[in-house]
N, C-alpha and C positions, 0 to 999 in steps of 0.2 A: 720844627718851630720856625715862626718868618724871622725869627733873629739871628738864625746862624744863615740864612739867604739873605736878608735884605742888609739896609746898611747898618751904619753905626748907628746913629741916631735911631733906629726901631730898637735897637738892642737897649739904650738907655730910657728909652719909654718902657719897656717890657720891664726892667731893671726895677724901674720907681712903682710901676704899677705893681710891680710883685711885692714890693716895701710898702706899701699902703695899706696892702690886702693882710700882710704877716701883720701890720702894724694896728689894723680894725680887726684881725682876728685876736692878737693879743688883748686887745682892749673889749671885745666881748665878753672873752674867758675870762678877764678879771672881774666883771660885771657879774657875768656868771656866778664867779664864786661868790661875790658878794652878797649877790640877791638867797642863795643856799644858807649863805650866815642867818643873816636875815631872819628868812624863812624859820631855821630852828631857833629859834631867839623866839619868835612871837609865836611856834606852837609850843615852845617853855613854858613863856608866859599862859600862855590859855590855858593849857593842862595845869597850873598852880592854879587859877583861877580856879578853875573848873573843882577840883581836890579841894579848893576853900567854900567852895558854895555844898558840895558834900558832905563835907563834916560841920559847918552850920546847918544844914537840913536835918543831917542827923543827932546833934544836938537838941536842934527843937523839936523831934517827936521821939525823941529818947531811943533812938535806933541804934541797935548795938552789931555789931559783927558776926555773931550768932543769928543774927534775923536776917542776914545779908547773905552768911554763908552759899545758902543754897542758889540762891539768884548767881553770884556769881562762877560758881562751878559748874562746868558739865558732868552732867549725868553718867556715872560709867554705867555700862551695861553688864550685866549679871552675866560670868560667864557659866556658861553650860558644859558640861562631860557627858562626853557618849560615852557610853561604855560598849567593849567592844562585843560584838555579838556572839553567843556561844560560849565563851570565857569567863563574861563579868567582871572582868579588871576596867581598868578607867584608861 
């Protein structure tokens, strides 16, 4: 590094310049976190929203869970047995 070659004085620029840098990076990361609060905070809210305008929709055409069921499940697949050849066991 030119601080440990050059003089003193570059040494106390590198110094502050490095205190600056920890000092904007500190201040990012707290930004950071903040903006992530944030963030879950208003897809909270949306998803309550969203869960309220659902069950008013399905209020109004009488939609019950039973009529929902299936839209919201996947499909399983039927499993199938081979049985083994020559034997007849499964």
């Amino acid at each position: 590094m030119g601080c440990l070659k050059g003089p003193k004085l570059n040494c106390e620029i590198y110094a502050k310049a490095g205190s600056v840098i920890m000092g904007n990076l500190e201040q990012l990361l707290k930004q950071k976190e903040d903006l992530e609060r944030q963030i879950e905070e208003a897809l909270s809210a949306e998803r309550g929203n969203a869960i309220l305008q659902i069950k008013n929709i399905c209020q109004q055409f009488n939609i019950k869970y039973a009529d929902l069921k299936p839209h919201l499940t996947k499909q399983r697949s039927k499993r199938v047995t081979k049985l083994s050849a020559g034997n007849g066991t499964a």
